[in-house]
N, C-alpha and C positions, 0 to 999 in steps of 0.2 A: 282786122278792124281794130282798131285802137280807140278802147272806150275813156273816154274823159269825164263821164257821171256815172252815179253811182244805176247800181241795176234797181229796178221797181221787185221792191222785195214781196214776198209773200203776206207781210205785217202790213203792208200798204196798199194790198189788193184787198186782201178784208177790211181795209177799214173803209175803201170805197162802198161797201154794203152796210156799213156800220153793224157794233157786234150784236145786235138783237136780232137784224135780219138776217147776216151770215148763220148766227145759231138757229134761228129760227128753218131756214134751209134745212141745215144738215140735219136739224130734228127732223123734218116732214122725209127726208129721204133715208135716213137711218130709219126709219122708224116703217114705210113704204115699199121697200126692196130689203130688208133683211141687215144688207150691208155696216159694216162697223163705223161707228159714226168717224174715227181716221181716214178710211178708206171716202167716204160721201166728204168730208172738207177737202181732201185732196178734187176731187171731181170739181167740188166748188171752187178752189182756186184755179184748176185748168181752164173750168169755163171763162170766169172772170180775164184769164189769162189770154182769151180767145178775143173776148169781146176787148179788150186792152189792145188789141194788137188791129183788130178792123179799125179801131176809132182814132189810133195814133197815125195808122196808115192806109190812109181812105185810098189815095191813087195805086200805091202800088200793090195794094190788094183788090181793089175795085174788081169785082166779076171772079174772083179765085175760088175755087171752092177749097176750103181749109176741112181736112178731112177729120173731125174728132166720133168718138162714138159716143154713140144713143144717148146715153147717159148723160150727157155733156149736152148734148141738144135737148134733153125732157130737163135739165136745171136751168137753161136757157129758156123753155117757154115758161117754167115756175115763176122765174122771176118776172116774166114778161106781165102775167097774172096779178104781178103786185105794181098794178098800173102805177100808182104816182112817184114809187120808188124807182121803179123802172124808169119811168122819165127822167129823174132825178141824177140816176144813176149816168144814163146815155147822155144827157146834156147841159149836165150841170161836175161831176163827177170825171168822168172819164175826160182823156186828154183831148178829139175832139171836138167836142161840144154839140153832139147834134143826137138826133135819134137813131138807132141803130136798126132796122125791120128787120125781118126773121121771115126764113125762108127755108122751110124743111124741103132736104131732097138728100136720101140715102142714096151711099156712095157708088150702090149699085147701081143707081136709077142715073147720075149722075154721068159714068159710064156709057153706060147705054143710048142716054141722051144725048152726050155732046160728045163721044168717041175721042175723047184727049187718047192721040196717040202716045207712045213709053216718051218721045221728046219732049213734047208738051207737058205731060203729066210733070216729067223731071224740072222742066223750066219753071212750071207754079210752084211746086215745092221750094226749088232755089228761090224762091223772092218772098219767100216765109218762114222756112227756116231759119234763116241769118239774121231776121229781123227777132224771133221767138230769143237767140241766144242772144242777141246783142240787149233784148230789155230784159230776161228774166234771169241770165244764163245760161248756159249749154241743159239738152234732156236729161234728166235722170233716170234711173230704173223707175222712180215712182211715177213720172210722167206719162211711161209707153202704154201701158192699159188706156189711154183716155185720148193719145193724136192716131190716127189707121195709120199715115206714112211713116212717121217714126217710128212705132213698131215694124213694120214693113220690112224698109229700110235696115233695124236692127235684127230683124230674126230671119227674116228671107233670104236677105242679101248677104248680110254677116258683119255689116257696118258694125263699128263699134259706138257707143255713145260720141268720144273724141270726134270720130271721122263725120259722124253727122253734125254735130260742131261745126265744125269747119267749111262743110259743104256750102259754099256761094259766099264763104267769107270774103273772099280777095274782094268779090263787087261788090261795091262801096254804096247801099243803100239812101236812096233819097230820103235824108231826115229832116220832115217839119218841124217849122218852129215854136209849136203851139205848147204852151206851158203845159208842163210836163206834173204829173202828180205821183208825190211818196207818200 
């Protein structure tokens, strides 16, 4: 894929929560789970990273289940909590514009549910992956603790960060045109 803008950096996903309520996060969860407040802002930009990615790409995610953990889904309902920011956020903020709902289903249940065979499984991954590196960059080590597939992917399988990269790069993503935010 041959990118032509620049990537939605990490400086530009906090500041979609602006810095009182980003901090304000990482305080209730640093402060809730033990965790170093490093470790809880990373959580908080992967979520944001999460929700950046349903709302740039409503169709080709439509119905996917994006597999991140718990921790990532309980920052997600936190902020859901802070009703008018949250709206704020979803459709006013994000590229989108619309509200985002929330739908807890562990990836167990997930499974069990809807029996995505290893192709299917593989195919939803391909249509999110390539979209995660194309707006934020490729995963990093700090990333894997917080998506289930790319870690997966990296310690199951033996993928390297690179190879998952790359994974569904050649298909060339449906990109809307909807104003984009840094």
């Amino acid at each position: 894929m041959k990118r032509d803008r620049p990537r939605v950096t990490e400086a530009a996903l906090k500041a979609l929560l602006g810095d009182a309520l980003f901090s304000g996060v990482v305080r209730h969860f640093a402060q809730t789970t033990g965790e170093e407040p490093a470790h809880v802002e990373r959580q908080v930009v992967e979520c944001l990273r999460y929700l950046y990615l349903i709302s740039r790409y409503p169709e080709p995610l439509a119905g996917l289940f994006l597999p991140v953990e718990q921790a990532i889904d309980e920052i997600w309902h936190y902020l859901i909590l802070q009703t008018r920011e949250y709206r704020e956020l979803c459709e006013e903020r994000l590229p989108g514009r619309f509200f985002i709902h929330h739908r807890s289903l562990p990836y167990e249940d997930y499974q069990a549910t809807q029996q995505p065979g290893r192709e299917q499984a593989l195919e939803e991954a391909l249509r999110w992956l390539p979209l995660y590196s194309e707006e934020f960059g490729p995963f990093d080590e700090g990333a894997l603790p917080h998506w289930t597939m790319v870690r997966f992917l990296h310690q199951h399988l033996g993928l390297s960060l690179d190879a998952i990269a790359a994974l569904g790069a050649d298909d060339e993503p449906a990109r809307p045109d909807a104003e984009r935010v840094r």
